[in-house]
ROKOLRO-541176 format. One record per residue (C-alpha): residue number from 1; residue in three letters; x, z, y. Coordinates in steps of 0.25 Angstrom, whole numbers, plus 5000, padded with zeros to 4 digits. Last residue first. Layout:
NUM/Ala/X/Z/Y;
...
END
This chain:
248/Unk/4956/5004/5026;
247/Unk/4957/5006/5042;
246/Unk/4944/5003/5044;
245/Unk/4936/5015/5035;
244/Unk/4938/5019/5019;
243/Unk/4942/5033/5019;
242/Unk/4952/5038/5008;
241/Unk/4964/5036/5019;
240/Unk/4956/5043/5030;
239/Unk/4952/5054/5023;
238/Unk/4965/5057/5018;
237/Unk/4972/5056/5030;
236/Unk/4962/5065/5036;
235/Unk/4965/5077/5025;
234/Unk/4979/5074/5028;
233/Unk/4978/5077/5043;
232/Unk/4982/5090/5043;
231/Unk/4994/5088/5052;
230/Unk/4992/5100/5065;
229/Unk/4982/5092/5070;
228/Unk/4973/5091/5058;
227/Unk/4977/5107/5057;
226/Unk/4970/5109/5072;
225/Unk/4958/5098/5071;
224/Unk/4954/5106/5057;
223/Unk/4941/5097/5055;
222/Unk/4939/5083/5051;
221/Unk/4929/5073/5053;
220/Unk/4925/5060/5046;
219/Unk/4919/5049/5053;
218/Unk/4929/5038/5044;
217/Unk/4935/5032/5055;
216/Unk/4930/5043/5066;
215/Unk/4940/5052/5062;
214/Unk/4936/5064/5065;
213/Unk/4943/5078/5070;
212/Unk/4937/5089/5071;
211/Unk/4939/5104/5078;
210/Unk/4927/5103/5086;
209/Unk/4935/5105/5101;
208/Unk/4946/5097/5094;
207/Unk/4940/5086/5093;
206/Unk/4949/5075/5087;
205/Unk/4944/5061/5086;
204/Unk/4949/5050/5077;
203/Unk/4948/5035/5076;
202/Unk/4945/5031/5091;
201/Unk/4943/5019/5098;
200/Unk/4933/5026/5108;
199/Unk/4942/5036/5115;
198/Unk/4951/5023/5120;
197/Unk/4967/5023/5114;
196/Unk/4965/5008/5113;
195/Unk/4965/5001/5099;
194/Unk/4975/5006/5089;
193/Unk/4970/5008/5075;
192/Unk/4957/4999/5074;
191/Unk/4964/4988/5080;
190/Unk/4974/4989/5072;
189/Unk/4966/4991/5059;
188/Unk/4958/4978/5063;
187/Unk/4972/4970/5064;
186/Unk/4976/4976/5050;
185/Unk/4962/4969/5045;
184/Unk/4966/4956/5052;
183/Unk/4978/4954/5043;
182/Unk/4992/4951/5047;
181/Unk/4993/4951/5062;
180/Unk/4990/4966/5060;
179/Unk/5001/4968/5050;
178/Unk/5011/4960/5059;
177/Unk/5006/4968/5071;
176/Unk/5008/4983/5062;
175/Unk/5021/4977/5058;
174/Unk/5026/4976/5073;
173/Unk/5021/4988/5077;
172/Unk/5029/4996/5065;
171/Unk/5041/4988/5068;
170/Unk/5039/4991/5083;
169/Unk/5039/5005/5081;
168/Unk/5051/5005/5070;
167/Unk/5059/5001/5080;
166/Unk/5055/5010/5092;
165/Unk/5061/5018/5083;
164/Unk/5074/5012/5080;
163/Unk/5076/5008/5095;
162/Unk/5072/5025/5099;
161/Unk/5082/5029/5087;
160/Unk/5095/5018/5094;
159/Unk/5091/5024/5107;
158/Unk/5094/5037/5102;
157/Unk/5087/5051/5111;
156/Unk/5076/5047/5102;
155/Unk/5059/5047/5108;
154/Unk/5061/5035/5115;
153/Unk/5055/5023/5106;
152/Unk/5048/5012/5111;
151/Unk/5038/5000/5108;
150/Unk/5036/4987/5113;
149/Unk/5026/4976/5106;
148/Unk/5028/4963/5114;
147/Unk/5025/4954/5099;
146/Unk/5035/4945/5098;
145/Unk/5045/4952/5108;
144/Unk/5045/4967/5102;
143/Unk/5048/4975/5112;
142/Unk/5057/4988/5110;
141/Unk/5057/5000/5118;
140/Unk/5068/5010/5119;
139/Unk/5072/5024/5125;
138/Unk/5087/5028/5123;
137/Unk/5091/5024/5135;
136/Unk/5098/5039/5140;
135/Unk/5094/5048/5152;
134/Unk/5082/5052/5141;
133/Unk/5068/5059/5147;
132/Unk/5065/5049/5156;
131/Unk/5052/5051/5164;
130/Unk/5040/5044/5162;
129/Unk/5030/5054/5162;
128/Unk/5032/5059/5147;
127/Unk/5046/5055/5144;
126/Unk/5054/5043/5145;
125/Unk/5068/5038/5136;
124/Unk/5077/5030/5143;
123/Unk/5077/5016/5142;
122/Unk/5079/5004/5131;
121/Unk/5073/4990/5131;
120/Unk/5073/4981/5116;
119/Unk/5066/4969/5115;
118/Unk/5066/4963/5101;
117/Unk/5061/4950/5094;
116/Unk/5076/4948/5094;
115/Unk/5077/4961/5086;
114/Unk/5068/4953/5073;
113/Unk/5058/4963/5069;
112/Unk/5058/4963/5052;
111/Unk/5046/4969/5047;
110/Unk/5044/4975/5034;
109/Unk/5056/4974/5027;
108/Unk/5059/4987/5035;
107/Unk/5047/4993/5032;
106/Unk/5037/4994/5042;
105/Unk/5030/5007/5049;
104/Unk/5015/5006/5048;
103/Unk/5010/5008/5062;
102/Unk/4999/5020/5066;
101/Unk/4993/5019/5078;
100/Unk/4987/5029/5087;
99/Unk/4979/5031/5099;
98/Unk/4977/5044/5106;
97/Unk/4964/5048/5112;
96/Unk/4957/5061/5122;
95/Unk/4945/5067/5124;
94/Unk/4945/5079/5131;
93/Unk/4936/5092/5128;
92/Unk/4934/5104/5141;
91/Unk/4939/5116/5142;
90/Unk/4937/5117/5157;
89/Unk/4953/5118/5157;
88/Unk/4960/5104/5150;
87/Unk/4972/5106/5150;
86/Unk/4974/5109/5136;
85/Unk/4966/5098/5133;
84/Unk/4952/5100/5126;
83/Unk/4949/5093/5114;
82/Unk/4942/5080/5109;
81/Unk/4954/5070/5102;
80/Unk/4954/5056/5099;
79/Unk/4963/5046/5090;
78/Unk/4963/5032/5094;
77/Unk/4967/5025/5079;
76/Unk/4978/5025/5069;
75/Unk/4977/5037/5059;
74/Unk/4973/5028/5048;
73/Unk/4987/5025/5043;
72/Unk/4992/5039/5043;
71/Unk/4993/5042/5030;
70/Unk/4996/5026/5023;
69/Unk/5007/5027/5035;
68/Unk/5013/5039/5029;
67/Unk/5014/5038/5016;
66/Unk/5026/5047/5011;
65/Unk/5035/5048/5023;
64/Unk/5037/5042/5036;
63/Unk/5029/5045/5051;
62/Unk/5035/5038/5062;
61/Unk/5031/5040/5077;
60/Unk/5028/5033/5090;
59/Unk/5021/5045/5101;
58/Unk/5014/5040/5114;
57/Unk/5008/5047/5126;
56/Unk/5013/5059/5119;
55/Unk/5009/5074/5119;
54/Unk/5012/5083/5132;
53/Unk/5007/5082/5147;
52/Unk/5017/5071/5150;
51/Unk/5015/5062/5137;
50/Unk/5026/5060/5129;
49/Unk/5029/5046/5125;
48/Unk/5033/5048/5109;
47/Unk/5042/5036/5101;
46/Unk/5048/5037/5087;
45/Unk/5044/5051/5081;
44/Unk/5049/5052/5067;
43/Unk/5041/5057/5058;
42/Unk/5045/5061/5044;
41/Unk/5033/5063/5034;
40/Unk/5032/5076/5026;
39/Unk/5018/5077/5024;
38/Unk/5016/5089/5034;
37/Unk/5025/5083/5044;
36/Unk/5018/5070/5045;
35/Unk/5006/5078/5047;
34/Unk/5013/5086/5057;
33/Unk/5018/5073/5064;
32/Unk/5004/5067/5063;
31/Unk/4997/5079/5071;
30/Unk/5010/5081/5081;
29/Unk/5007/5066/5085;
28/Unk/4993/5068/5087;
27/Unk/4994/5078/5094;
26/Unk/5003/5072/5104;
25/Unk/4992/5061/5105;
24/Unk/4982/5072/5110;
23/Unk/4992/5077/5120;
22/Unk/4993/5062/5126;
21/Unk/4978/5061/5126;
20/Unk/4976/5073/5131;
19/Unk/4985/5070/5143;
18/Unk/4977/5057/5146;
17/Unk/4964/5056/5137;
16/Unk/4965/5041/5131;
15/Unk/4977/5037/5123;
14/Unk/4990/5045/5120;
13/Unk/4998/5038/5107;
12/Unk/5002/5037/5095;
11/Unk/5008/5029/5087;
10/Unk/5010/5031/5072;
9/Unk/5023/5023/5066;
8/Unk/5021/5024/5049;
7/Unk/5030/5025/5039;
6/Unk/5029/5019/5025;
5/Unk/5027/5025/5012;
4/Unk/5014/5018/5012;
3/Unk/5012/5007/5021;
2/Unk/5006/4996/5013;
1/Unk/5000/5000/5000;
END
């Protein structure tokens, strides 16, 4: 079956909701990375733009071990969460998204990216704001000519680690186009994974305030928002792989 044993690229990102949004999409990311933790995967964190009031506007990372794609396959999607901020003072419930993809990572004989076909720029390193966090170029982005997809990497103090990273992101992109190109049921999966980060292009809502998250695939909810959070997501995983919906 295609993508087991292989590692998988998850994206994600800060959509609608401001500051939430950003803190919301730093959840996610500790959620998955304690997941990852609890099934031993390695992770390894290949580009993050940190947000100013904490969390991410985007974090790039790599999750390897056992079958890690064919796990988090289906957590592609505009994920939404109902609680109330930590600024927030008259107690009242925000609504905010994060978008997130999840790209299979190729094997080496998988795809073969000729370097001519490659536009290389490096900088320093940015944090939240804008400002630059490293005096040194370490920071890179790479464009891949055929297509104009650019991607970056400047989470490592090494420019050579930040290259290979943003690497592996562009293989990763560049497989999932030539997957979609292939077959038109792949471009429905897409379409249905990415989207825009919009509240009403939603696969999964988190409210906090009733303790629930449902995933609106399969209109099935599950309670425990504080230990799902924390890395219980197996018993979700499950449901989804056994469930027979649009992604299948």
């Amino acid at each position: 079956m295609a993508g087991e044993n292989q590692s998988v690229i998850i994206e994600i990102r800060a959509g609608a909701g401001g500051d939430e949004a950003g803190l919301f999409a730093g959840d996610l990311f500790r959620m998955y990375s304690r997941y990852a933790a609890i099934k031993g995967w390695h992770q390894n964190v290949l580009d993050s733009k940190p947000s100013e009031a904490g969390g991410f506007k985007e974090v790039v990372f790599e999750l390897k071990g056992g079958d890690a794609y064919a796990e988090m396959q289906y957590e592609g999607g505009v994920h939404r969460v109902q609680r109330i901020p930590a600024t927030e003072r008259q107690g009242r419930v925000h609504t905010s998204t994060a978008s997130i993809a999840v790209l299979l990572k190729p094997k080496e004989f998988q795809l073969n990216i000729n370097p001519k076909d490659l536009r290389v720029e490096v900088c320093k390193a940015s944090g939240p704001g804008g400002q630059n966090v490293n005096k040194r170029m370490t920071a890179v982005r790479i464009v891949h000519l055929p297509t104009n997809i650019a991607v970056t990497s400047q989470t490592e103090r090494s420019l050579l680690q930040n290259k290979e990273n943003a690497m592996a992101i562009l293989a990763a992109k560049l497989l999932e186009k030539q997957e979609i190109e292939r077959t038109d049921s792949l471009d429905e999966k897409r379409n249905a994974q990415i989207k825009w980060a919009k509240r009403a292009e939603k696969i999964r809502t988190y409210n906090f305030p009733q303790d629930r998250l449902t995933d609106h695939r399969i209109k099935k909810s599950f309670h425990d928002l504080e230990g799902i959070m924390a890395g219980k997501l197996d018993k979700i995983v499950k449901t989804l792989a056994e469930s027979q919906f649009l992604l299948q």
